[in-house]
C-alpha positions in Angstrom: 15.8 2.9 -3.2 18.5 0.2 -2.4 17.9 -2.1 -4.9 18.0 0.7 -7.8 21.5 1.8 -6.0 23.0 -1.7 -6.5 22.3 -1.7 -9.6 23.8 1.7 -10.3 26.5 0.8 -8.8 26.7 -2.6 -11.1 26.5 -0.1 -13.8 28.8 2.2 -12.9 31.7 -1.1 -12.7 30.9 -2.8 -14.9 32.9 0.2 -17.4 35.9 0.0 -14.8 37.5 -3.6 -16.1 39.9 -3.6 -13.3 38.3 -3.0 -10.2 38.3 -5.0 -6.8 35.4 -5.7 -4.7 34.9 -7.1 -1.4 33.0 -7.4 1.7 33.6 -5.6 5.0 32.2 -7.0 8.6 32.4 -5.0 11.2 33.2 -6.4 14.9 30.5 -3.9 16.2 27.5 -4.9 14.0 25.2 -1.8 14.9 27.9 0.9 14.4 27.7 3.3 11.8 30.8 1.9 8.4 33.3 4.8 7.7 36.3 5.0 5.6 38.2 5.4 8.9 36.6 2.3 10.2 38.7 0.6 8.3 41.9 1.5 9.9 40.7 0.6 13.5 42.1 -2.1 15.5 40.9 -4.2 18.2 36.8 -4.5 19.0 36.0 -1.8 16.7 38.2 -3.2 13.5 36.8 -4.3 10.5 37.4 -7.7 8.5 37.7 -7.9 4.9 36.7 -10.9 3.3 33.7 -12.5 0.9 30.5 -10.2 0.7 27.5 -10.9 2.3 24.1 -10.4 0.2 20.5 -10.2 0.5 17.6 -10.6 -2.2 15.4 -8.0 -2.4 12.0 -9.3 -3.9 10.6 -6.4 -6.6 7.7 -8.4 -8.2 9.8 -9.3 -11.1 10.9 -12.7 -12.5 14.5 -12.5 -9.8 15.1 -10.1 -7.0 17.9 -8.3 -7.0 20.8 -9.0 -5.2 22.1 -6.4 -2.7 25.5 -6.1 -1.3 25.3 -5.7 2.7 28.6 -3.8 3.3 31.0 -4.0 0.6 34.1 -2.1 -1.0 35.0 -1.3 -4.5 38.3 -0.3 -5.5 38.5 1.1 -9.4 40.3 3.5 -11.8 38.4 6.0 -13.8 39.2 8.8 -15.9 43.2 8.0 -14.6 42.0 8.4 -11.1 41.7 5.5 -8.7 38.9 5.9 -5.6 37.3 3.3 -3.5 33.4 3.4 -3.0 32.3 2.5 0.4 28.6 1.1 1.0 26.9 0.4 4.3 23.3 -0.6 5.2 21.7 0.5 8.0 19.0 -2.2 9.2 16.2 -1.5 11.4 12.9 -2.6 12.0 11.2 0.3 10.2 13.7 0.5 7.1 16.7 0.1 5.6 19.2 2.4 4.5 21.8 2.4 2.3 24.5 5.2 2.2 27.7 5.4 0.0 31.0 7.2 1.0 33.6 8.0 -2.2 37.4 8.3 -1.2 40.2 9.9 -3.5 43.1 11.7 -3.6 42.7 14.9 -2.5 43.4 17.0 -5.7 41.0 19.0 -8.0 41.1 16.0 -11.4 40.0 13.4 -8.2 37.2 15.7 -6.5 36.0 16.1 -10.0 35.7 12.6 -11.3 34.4 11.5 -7.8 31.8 14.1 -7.7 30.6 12.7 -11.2 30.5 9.7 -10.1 28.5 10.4 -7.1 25.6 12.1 -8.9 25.4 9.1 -11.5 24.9 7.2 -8.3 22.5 9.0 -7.0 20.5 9.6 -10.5 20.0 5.9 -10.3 18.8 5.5 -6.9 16.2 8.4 -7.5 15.0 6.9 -10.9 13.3 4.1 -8.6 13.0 2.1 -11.7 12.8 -1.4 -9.2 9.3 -0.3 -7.8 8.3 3.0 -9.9 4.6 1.7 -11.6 3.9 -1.0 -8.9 1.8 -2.1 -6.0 3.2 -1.6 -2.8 2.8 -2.7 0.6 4.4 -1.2 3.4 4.4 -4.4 5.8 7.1 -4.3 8.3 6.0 -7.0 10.8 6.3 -9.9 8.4 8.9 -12.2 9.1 10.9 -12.0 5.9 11.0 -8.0 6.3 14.6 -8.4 5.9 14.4 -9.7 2.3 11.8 -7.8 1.3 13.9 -4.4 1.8 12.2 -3.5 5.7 8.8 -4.9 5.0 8.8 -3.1 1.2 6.6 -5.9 -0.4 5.3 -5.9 -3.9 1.5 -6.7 -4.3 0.3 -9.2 -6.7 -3.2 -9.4 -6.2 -5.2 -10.1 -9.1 -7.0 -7.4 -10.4 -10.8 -6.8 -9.4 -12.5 -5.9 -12.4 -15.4 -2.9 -12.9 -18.2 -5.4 -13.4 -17.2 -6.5 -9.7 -18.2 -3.3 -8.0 -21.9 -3.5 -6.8 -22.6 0.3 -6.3 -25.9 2.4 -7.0 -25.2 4.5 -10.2 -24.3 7.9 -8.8 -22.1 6.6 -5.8 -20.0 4.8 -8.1 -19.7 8.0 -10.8 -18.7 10.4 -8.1 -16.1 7.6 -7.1 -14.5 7.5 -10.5 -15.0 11.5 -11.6 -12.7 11.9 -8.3 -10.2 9.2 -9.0 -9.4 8.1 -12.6 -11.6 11.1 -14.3 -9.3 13.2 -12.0 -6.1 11.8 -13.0 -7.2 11.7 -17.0 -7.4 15.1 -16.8 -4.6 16.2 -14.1 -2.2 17.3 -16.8 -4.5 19.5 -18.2 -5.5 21.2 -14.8 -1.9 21.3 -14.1 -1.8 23.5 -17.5 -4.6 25.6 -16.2 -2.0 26.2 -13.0 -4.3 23.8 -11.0 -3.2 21.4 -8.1 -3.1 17.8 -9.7 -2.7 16.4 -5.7 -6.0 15.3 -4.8 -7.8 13.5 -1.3 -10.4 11.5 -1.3 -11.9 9.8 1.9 -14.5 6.4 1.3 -16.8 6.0 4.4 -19.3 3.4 5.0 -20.3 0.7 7.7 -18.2 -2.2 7.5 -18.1 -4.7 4.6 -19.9 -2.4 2.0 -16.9 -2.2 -0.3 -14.4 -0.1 0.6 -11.9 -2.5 0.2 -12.6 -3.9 -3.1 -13.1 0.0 -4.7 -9.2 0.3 -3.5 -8.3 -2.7 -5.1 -9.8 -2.1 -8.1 -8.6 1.7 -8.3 -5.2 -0.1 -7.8 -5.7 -2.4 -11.0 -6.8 0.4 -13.5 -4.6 3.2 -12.3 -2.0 3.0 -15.3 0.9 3.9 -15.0 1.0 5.2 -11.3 2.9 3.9 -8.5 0.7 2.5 -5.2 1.6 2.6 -1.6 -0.5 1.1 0.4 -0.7 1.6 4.1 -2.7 -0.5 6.1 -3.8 -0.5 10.4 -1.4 -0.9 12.9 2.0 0.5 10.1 1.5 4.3 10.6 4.6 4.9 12.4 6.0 4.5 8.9 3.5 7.6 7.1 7.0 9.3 6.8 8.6 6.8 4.7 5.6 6.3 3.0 4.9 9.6 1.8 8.5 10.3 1.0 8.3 7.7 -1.2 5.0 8.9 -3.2 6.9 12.3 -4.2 10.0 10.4 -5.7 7.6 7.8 -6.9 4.8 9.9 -8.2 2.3 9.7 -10.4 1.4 7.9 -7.2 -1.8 6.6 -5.4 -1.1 6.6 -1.5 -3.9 4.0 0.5 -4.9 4.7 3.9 -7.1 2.1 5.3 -8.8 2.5 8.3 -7.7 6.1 8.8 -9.5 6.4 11.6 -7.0 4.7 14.0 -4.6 7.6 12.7 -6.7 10.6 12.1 -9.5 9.8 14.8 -9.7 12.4 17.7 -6.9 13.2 19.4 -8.6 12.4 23.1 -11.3 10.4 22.2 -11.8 6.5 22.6 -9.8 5.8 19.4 -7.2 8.3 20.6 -4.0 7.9 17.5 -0.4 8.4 18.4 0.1 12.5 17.9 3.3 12.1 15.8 1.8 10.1 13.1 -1.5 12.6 12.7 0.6 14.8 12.5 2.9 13.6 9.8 -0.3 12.6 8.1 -1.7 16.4 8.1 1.7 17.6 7.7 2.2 16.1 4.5 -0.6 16.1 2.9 -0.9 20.0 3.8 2.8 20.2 2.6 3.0 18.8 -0.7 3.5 21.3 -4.3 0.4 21.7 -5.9 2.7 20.1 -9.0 2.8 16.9 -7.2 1.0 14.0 -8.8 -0.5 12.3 -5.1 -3.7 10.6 -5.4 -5.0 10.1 -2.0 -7.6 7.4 -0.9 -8.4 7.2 2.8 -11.0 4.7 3.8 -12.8 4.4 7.4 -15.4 2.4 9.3 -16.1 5.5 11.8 -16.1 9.2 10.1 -17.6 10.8 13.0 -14.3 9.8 15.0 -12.2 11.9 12.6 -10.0 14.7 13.1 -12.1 17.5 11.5 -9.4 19.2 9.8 -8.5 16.0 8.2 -12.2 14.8 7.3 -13.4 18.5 6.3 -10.4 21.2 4.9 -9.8 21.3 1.7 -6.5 20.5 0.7 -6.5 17.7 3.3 -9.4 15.3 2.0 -11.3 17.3 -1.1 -14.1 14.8 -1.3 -16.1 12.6 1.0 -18.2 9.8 -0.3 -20.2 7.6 1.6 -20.3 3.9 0.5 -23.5 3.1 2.3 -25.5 -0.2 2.2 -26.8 -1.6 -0.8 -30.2 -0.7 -2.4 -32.7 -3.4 -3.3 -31.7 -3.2 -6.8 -28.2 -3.9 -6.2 -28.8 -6.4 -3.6 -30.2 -8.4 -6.3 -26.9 -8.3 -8.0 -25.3 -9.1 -5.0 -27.6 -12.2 -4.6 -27.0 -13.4 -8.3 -22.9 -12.9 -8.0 -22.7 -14.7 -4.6 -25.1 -17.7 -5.9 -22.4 -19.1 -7.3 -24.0 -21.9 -9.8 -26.9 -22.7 -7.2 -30.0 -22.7 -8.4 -31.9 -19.8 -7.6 -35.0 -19.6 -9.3 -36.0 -15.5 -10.4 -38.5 -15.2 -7.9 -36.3 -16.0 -4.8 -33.4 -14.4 -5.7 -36.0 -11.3 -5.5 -37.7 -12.2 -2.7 -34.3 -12.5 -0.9 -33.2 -9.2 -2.5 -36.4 -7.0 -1.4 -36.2 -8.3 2.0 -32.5 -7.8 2.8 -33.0 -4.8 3.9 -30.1 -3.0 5.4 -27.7 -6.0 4.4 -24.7 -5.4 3.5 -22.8 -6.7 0.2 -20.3 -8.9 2.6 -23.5 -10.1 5.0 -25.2 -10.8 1.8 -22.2 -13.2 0.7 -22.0 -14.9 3.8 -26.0 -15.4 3.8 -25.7 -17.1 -0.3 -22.8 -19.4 1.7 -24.1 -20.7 4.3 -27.9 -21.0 2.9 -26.2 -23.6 0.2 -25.0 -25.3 2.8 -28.2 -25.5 4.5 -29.0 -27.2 1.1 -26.4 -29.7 1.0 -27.3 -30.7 4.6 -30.9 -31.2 3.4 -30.3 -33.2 0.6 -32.0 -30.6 -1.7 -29.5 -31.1 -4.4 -28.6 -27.6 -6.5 -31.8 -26.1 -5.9 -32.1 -23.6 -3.2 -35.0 -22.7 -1.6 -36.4 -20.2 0.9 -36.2 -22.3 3.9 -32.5 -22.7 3.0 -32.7 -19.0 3.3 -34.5 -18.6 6.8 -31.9 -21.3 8.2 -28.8 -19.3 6.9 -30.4 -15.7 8.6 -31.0 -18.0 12.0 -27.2 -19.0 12.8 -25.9 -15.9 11.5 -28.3 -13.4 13.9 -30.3 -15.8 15.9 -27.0 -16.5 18.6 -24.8 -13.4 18.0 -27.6 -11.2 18.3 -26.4 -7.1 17.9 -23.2 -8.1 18.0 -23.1 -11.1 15.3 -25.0 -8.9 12.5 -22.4 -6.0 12.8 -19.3 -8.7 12.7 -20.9 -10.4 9.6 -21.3 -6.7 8.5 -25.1 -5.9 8.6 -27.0 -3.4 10.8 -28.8 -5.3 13.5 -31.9 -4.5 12.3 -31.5 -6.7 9.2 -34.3 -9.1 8.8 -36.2 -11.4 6.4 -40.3 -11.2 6.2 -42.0 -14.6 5.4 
């Protein structure tokens, strides 16, 4: 928690009046900084001179300002120390770490030892990203100010009205998520786990996302991670984060490319399964985890992961859309076309096996089938039949399941 060190350490100086601070580079860039650095000579000495800084973004109105490698020299208590900080930066994270030098006497070891829990105590507090939305992005080119790829989401939130779900899918949704975390205190009274696993699974484009995001929105008070495809190898970070973070929600997308089998065609790398099952096996039952996996491809799960219970404790499948709430979708995806009632049902009841995403794409491109006719803001069916030609007619199998629709999706005159 770098940022919530620096700002311990501001703290902690800004009582001692008199100290000296100043920055310390290194000749060998990658080497480990030590007190006894300091005294080398040569290729492996160390310069003293102005600090160097980086600003770390933490969703507020500034970042905070982090010292790369510095040096404080101070008096307190009567006894004078220097404090020693040096960040380790690598592609997956970045460390901070803190030596304290004194005198070697028994008033010295214990003001320095004081001083090295306070440091610590403000560090753990994580009060620079404790409550917030986080991304764990490594491969974005300003990693290095956003603290190794540590980026604070600030996606507006999706609201409940948004989420198009038949009435029971979207209940057993919320009983497991926010009814869950309502009443995890009072479970954890009862001497119940308040760690909980819940897998979404569903073709593609049915909603998985937007469920996530808005789960992110009305989770109060809890701290999100979210991992996405392709930044497993950090899991380990990840998850050490949600226990000194927690209450926390942890997101998984596409878990499949981490828990899928481990020989099959989707074959995930062995150490970061394994961290995965690991940790969510080895967490206290106190722990306040909330975890959300999503996937495109259940059947290409590890079983243990998919099925035990303590690993994922509920499975729910967001599946295509009835007719009843393809009508919704047809109304919210209108826009302020003109759809009379009768063809916003007609394009509802023969949707079939459409989902929500196809069904946006189809409202799209039939208005501009409209435009391109001249037809003014009134759509009509040809529109319609136009819109469902490009979109299957040329990508056959292939184009339904990209614009996320099973191939068999089709519109009766």
């Amino acid at each position: 928690m770098r940022p919530d060190l620096q700002r311990a350490i501001q703290t902690l100086v800004a009582d001692l009046p008199k100290h000296r601070f100043a920055g310390l580079r290194p000749r060998e860039r990658e080497r480990e900084l030590r007190f006894a650095d300091l005294v080398e000579e040569g290729s492996k000495s160390v310069a003293i001179g102005p600090a160097a800084f980086q600003d770390i973004d933490i969703g507020e109105a500034y970042p905070v300002r982090c010292a790369t490698r510095a040096l404080w020299l101070a008096e307190r208590e009567g006894v004078p120390f220097a404090l020693l900080l040096d960040v380790d930066e690598g592609y997956h994270h970045v460390r901070a770490r803190i030596e304290i030098a004194a005198r070697p006497d028994a008033e010295s070891r214990r003001v320095t030892a004081r001083i090295g829990e306070e440091l610590r105590a403000g560090a753990a507090e994580a009060r620079c990203w404790r409550g917030k939305t986080l991304v764990l992005d490594p491969a974005r080119e300003d990693f290095e100010i956003s603290a190794a790829g540590l980026r604070v989401e600030r996606a507006e939130r999706v609201r409940r009205e948004e989420i198009v779900l038949a009435p029971k899918t979207f209940s057993l949704v919320e009983r497991n998520t926010l009814g869950f975390v309502r009443e995890a205190e009072r479970l954890a009274r009862l001497g119940l786990s308040q760690k909980k696993g819940v897998l979404l699974y569903g073709p593609p484009g049915t909603g998985k996302t937007l469920i996530v995001r808005w789960l992110v929105g009305a989770l109060e008070g809890y701290t999100k991670l979210i991992v996405s495809a392709g930044h497993y190898g950090l899991l380990a970070e990840c998850l050490e984060m949600a226990r000194a973070l927690q209450p926390a929600l942890v997101v998984l997308e596409d878990v499949d490319l981490v828990g899928g089998h481990r020989d099959g065609p989707w074959a995930a790398s062995g150490g970061a399964l394994n961290t995965l099952l690991n940790e969510m096996d080895g967490l206290t039952p106190e722990a306040r985890v909330l975890f959300v996996l999503t996937t495109n491809r259940p059947e290409v799960l590890e079983p243990a992961l998919a099925a035990r219970p303590g690993r994922v404790d509920q499975a729910i499948e967001i599946g295509l859309p009835g007719e009843t709430e393809r009508l919704l979708l047809v109304r919210r995806y209108a826009g302020s076309l003109g759809v009379v009632d009768d063809l916003a049902a007609r394009i509802a009841r023969q949707a079939g096996r459409a989902s929500p995403a196809f069904i946006k794409e189809l409202m799209r491109r039939a208005a501009q089938a409209m435009l391109e006719r001249g037809g003014g803001n009134a759509l009509q069916w040809q529109d319609v039949e136009g819109a469902l030609a490009d979109m299957l007619g040329a990508g056959g199998k292939l184009g339904a399941r990209m614009l996320g629709a099973d191939h068999r999706v089709g519109f009766a005159a």
